[in-house]
C-alpha positions as CSV (number, residue, x, y, z in Angstrom):
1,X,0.0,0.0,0.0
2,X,2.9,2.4,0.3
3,X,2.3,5.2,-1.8
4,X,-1.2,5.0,-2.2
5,X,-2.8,8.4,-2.4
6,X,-5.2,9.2,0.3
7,X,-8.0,11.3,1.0
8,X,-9.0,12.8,4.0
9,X,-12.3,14.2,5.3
10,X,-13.4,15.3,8.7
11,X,-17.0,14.9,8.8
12,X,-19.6,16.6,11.2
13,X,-23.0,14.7,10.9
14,X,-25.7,17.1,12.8
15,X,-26.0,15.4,16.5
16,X,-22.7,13.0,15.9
17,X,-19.7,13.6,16.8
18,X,-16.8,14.3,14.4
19,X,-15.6,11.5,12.1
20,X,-12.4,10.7,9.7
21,X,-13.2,9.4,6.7
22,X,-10.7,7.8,4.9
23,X,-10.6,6.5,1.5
24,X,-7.8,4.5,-0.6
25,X,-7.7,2.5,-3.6
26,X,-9.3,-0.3,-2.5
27,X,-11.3,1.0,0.9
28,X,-13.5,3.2,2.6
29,X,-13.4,3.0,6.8
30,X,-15.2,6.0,8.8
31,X,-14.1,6.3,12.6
32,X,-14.4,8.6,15.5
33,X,-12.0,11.5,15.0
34,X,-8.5,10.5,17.3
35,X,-8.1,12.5,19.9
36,X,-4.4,14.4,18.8
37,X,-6.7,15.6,15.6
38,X,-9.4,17.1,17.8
39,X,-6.8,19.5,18.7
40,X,-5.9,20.8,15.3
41,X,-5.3,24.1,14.4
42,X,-8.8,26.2,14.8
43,X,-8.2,27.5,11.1
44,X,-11.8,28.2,9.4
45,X,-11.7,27.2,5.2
46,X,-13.3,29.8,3.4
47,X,-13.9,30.7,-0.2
48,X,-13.7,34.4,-1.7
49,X,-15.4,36.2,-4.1
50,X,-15.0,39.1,-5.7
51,X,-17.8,41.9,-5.0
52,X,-20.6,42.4,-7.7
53,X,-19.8,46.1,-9.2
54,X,-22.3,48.0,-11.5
55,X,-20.2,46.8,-14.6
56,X,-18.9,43.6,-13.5
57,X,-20.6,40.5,-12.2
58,X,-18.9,38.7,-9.1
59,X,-16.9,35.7,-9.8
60,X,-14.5,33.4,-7.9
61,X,-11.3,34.8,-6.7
62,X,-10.3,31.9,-4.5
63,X,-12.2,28.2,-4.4
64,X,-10.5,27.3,-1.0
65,X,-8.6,29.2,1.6
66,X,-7.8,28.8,5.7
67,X,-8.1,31.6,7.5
68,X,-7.1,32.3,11.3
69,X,-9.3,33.4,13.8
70,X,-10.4,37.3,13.3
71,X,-8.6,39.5,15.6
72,X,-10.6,42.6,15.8
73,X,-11.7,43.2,12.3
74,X,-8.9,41.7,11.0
75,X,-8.5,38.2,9.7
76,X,-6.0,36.7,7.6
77,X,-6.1,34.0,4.5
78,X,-4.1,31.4,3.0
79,X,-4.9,30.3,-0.2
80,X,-5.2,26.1,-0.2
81,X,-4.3,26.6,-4.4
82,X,-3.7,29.8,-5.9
83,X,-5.5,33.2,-6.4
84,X,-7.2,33.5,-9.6
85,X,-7.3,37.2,-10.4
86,X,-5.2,40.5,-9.8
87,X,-6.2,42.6,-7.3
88,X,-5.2,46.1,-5.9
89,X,-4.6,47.1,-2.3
90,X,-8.3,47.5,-1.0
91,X,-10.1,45.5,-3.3
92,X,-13.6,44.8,-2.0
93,X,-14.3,40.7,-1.7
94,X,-17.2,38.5,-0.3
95,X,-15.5,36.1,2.1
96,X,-17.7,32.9,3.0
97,X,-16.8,30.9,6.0
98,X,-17.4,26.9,4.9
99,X,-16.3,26.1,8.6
100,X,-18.6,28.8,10.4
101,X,-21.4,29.7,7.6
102,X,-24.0,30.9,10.3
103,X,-20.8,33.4,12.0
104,X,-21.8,37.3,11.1
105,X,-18.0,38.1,12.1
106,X,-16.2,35.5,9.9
107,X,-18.8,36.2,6.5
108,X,-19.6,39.4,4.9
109,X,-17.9,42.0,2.8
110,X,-14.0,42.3,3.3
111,X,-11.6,45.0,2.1
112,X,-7.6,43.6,1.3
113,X,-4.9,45.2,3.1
114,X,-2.4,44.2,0.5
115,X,-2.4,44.1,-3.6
116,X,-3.1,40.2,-4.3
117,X,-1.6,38.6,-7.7
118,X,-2.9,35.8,-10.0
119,X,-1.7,32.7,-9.5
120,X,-0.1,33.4,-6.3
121,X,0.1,31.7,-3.2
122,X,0.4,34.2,-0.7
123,X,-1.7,35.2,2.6
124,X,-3.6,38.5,2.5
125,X,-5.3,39.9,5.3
126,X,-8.6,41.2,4.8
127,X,-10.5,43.9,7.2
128,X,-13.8,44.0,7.6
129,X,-15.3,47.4,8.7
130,X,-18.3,45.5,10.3
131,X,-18.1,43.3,12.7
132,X,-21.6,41.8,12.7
133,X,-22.6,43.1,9.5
């Protein structure tokens, strides 16, 4: 079996616990989540989107990102891939929080506190001028 690839998934079922699901070439086995993963980082995954303008229609400016817990108004990204547009310093972007999609503070309307290039891989922190809005 040695270097068969291997996917992951943590999976929260509504009133279960958290499980790992793990799946190879040949198996599927689902198990209570081991106690050193329950302490992972708290990272949130998020996706981004660009903000609907007059002229332009919103579109996808990162499928997948982690992003650490908001201090303030201020949180921070990592793209899981690469950014798929250029962006200025400022831009305006829709972040949605796949981990927390019911949390005012982590979703809404973001500005980006650095310019963001295509196809980069680099973190960009994003205020947001609301907290609960």
């Amino acid at each position: 079996m040695q270097g068969t690839r291997v996917v992951v998934k943590w999976l929260k079922l509504p009133g279960q616990p958290e499980f790992l699901h793990v799946l190879d070439a040949e198996t599927s086995t689902t198990s209570a989540l081991p106690r050193r993963l329950k302490h992972r980082s708290p990272a949130d995954v998020v996706a981004i989107h660009t903000s609907r303008t007059q002229h332009y229609p919103a579109d996808v400016a990162l499928y997948y990102g982690t992003a650490s817990i908001p201090t303030g108004n201020l949180t921070t990204v990592t793209p899981l891939g690469r950014w798929r547009c250029n962006m200025p310093i400022g831009s305006t972007v829709e972040i949605r929080n796949l981990s927390a999609p019911g949390s005012a503070l982590k979703n809404g309307v973001f500005s980006s506190q650095a310019s963001i290039a295509k196809d980069s891989s680099a973190s960009v922190s994003f205020l947001k001028d609301w907290p609960g809005g």
